[in-house]
Every structure is written in C-alpha cells, then in structure tokens.
N, C-alpha and C positions, 0 to 999 in steps of 0.2 A: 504493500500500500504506500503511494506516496505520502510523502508529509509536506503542508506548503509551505512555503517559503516564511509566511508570517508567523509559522512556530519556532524557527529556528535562525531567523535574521535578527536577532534583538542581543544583546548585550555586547559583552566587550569581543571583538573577533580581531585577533591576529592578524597582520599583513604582515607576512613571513619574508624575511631575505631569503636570497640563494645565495647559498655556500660556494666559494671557489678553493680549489687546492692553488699547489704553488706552480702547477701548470696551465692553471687559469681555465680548468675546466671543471665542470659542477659536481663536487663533492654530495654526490645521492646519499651515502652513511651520514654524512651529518645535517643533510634535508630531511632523511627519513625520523633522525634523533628530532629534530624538530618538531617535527610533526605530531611524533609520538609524545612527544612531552606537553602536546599541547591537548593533545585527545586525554592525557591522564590528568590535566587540570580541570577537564569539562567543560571545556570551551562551544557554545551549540556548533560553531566551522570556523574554518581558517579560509585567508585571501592567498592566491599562489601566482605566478606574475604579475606582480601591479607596482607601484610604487616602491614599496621599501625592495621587491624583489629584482630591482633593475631591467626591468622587462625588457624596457628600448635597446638594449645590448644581449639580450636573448635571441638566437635565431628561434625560426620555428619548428623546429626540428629540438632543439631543447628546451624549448617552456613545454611542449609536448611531454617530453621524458618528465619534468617535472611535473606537471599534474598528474603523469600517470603512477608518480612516485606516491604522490599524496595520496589519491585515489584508493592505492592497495595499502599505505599504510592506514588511513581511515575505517577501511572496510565498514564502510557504512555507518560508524559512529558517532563523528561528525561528518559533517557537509561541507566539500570544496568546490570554494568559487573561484572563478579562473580567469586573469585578465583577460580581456582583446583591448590592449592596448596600441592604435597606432592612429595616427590623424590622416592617414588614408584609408577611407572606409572601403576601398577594395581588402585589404589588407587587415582592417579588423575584421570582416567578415571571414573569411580566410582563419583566422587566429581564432571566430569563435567556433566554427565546424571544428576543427582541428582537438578545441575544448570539450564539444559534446564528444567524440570520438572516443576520448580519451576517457571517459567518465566522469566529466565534472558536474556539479550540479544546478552549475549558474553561472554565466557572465558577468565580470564587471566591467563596463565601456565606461570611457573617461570623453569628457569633451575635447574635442581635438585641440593638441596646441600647435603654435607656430602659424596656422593657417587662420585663427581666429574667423572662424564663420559668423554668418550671421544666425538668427534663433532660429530660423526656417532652415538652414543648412544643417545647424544639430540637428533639428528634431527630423530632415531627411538622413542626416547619419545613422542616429540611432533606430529611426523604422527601419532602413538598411540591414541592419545587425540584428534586430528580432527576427527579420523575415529568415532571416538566413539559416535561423535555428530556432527549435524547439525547446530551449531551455528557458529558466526567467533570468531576465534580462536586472543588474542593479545599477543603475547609472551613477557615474562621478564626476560630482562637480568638484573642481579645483582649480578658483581663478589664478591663486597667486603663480600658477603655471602654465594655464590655457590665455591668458589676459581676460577673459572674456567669459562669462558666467554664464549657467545656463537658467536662464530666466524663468520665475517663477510662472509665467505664464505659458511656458513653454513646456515646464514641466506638467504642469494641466492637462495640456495637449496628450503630451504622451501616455500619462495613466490612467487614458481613457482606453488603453489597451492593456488588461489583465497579465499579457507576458511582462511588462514593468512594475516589478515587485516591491522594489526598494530605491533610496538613494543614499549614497556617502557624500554625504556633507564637505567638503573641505574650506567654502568659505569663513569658516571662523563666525559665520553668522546666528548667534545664540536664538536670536529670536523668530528662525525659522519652521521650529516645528508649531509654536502657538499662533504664528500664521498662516500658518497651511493646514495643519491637519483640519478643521473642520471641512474642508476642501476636498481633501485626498479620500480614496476606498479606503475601506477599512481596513484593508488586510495589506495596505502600503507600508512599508518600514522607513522611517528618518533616522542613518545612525551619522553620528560626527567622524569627519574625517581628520579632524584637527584634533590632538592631543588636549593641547592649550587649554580651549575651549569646552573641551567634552564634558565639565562638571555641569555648566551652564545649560549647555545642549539638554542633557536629559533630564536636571532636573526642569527644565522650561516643556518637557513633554516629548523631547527625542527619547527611541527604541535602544541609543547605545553606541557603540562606537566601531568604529575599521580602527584597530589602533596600533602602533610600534612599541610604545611601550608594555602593550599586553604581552610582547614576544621574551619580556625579561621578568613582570612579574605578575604573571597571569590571574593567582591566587589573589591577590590585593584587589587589582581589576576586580576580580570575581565579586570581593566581598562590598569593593564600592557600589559597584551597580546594585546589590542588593539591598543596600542600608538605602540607595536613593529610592528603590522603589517602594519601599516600606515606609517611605518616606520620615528617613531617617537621615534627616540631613546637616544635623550636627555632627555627625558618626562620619557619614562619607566625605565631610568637608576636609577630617582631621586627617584621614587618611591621604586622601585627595593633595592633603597640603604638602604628603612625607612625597610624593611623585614628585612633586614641579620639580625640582634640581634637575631630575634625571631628563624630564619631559624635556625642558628646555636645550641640554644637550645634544638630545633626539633632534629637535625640530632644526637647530644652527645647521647639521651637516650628518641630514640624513642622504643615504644609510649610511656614510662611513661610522658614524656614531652607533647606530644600535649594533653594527658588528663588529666595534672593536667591544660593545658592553656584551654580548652575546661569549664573546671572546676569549674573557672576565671570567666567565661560567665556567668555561672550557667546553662550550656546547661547538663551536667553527673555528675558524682562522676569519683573520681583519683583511683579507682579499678581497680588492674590489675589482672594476671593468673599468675601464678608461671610458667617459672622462670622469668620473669618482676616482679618488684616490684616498688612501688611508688617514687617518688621523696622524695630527702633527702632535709631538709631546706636551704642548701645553695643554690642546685640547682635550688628550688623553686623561692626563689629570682632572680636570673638569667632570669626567663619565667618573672616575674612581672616588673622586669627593660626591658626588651626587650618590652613588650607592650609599654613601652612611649615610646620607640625610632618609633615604628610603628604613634605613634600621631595620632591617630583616634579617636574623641570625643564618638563615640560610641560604640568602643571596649575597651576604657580604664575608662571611665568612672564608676567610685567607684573603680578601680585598686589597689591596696595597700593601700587601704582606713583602 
C-alpha cells in the first residue's frame, strides 16, 4: 500500500552530502553509513542529490548509483527523495526518469538558476518534470541562488495538480506558511529550506525542514520538532539556541562545512568537487567550537581533542 506523501514529508529531513574518496570518486560505504545512520535516528526520508549533495558536479550516471544506494539501504523504511536538479528542463526531466528508475520516491526540482525565468517559464518547467514522471513532484524555492523566487502565485498554479506534494522553502521567509496555507490542499507540505530560519518557519505553521544540520544531529532535530509541535516552545527555543553556532557555520560554506563536521564524527572525508573546496583552518575551528556550544556528550566527544 502506498503511503502519501503528507505522512511522511513533515519534520526535520536530511539533505545528505556525497562522500568522495581521495580519488574523487563517490565513497558508496560511507553514503551507505549515512544513510543508515539516519534510518536508525527515525528520520520519516532523506534528500539525495540536491544541494548539500553537490549534484551540479554529479554526472548522471552517479546520482543514479546514489539513489540507488539509498534506495537499498532504506529498504522501504524511510522514503528517498531524489534531486532533478538542473536549469535545463530537458535535462531535469532526464534526471527525474533516471530517479523513478532507480526507486526513489519523489523528486525534488529546484527553480532554475543562472537562467532566471520568468513565473510562467517555472511553472512550464516544473509541468515539464511532472509530466515526465509519475512520482510526486517537491519543489525548491531558493532565491539566494536562483535570483529569482518562485512566486507565491505561481505556486497556486501548480498545486492545483495533486502530483505537487510539497515545497522546501529556502527563502528565509518565516511568514510563508501562515500565508499560504489556508490557500494550499490539505495534504501540501511547507518545510524550511533555510536552517537559520526553521524555528520560525514551523513554529508560524511550516511541516518542518530539508535540513544540513539534521545530517550531524538528527536526535536534537528530532526532539525540537516535537517540543514545537506540542507546542512547547520554550523547550524547543532552548535547544534551538544550542544549534545556531553550528547552523551558522553550515550556512557560510556549505557543504564544505557540514563535511568537514561530518568529518569530526569520523562518518567521510572533507573531499569536495571543484568548484567547493575544503575548509581553511580558521574556518575549521569555527565547526569545532560550534560542537560544544551544541553540548552533546556524544557528538563532541574526543572534539578538539
């Protein structure tokens, strides 16, 4: 039986790097430790080429391998959602067949950057990329990379088609979901794509977050989202508050940041794709002093040892 999408698009969900060895190809043992470490925190799915995963440096011939990495290590326990990221919509279409094949459970299409369309050019993108496939479709808004937002009118437009499940938020804009939702289907999801922001997001009525920092401390995640929707939000503030160091590090220079803190763990290697390049030693410090502001016996544990 399937389960839809509005059971399992709500809280904090991963957007996972890809691991490189020192021959600059995709370390699957420590994508697959990833994964798995996120299925035993109880995460409802993880994001697999998108953003933190460096997709745009992925052929497609390896985010392939990587979702199908996920896919078996999941085995159905949670749900992976599978970039098609590219700002030519031959090419995301492309990337999202390639995703269903592969066994993902969803796409997530970003608005195109560098080409900055207009709002009738998105919303032919993304009908472009539903038609293409049978999965549900989660769209990504993220101006401070596309320049160009995708408009709240335009998103109207589009979930007036039942394959547009969800959206990842990356404007930073808190007060999107108590503008919209009385607007949207019921069974639509608003999660934050911005760290920063995600207190605000949900407790103003977003479902939850696409996050980077869930990739280090998933547990904490776990229990803020709960305190907020229990509406407990003295509880989730305080916690909320142990993150910003880290957040903040995350957002300057991502992803090299979350994989040198990933790093930390001993979960990868700080390998990145050109043009990312690794943390510099000040910055480095920065991720090492934000773990003890996090105070967690078990993530800092031998820390700047």
């Amino acid at each position: 039986m399937l389960v839809p999408p509005a059971a399992w698009f709500t809280g904090f969900i991963p957007d996972l790097p890809t691991p490189f060895d020192a021959a600059d190809a995709i370390d699957l043992k420590a994508f697959a430790a990833l994964c798995e470490r996120q299925v035993a925190a109880g995460v409802p799915a993880i994001v697999v080429c998108e953003t933190a995963g460096e997709a745009p440096t992925l052929s497609p011939a390896e985010q392939e391998l990587v979702i199908r990495t996920a896919v078996d290590v999941a085995r159905g326990r949670v749900r992976v959602i599978a970039g098609a990221v590219s700002n030519a919509t031959s090419r995301a279409v492309k990337l999202a067949r390639r995703a269903e094949a592969a066994g993902a459970d969803a796409v997530m299409s970003v608005v195109p950057a560098y080409n900055k369309p207009m709002q009738e050019g998105m919303l032919a993108h993304f009908r472009t990329i539903a038609g293409a496939t049978g999965l549900p479709v989660i769209l990504h808004d993220n101006p401070s990379r596309t320049l160009r937002p995708l408009a709240d009118e335009t998103l109207l437009r589009l979930v007036e088609s039942r394959q547009f499940v969800g959206l990842r938020d990356g404007s930073g804009d808190i007060t999107r979901p108590m503008r919209l939702s009385r607007n949207l289907p019921a069974n639509f999801r608003l999660l934050s794509g911005d760290d920063t922001t995600t207190f605000g997001f949900i407790a103003d009525g977003g479902d939850g977050a696409i996050s980077e920092v869930a990739n280090i401390a998933p547990d904490l995640c776990r229990t803020i989202f709960s305190h907020l929707r229990q509406g407990r939000l003295q509880s989730a503030r305080y916690l909320h508050k142990r993150l910003i160091p880290l957040v903040a590090c995350l957002s300057r220079e991502s992803p090299a940041a979350l994989k040198y803190a990933l790093s930390i763990l001993g979960l990868m290697s700080t390998a990145t794709r050109l043009p990312i390049v690794p943390l510099d030693a000040a910055a480095q410090r920065g991720v090492v002093h934000a773990f003890a502001a996090v105070a967690d016996e078990e993530l800092i544990d031998g820390v700047g040892a």
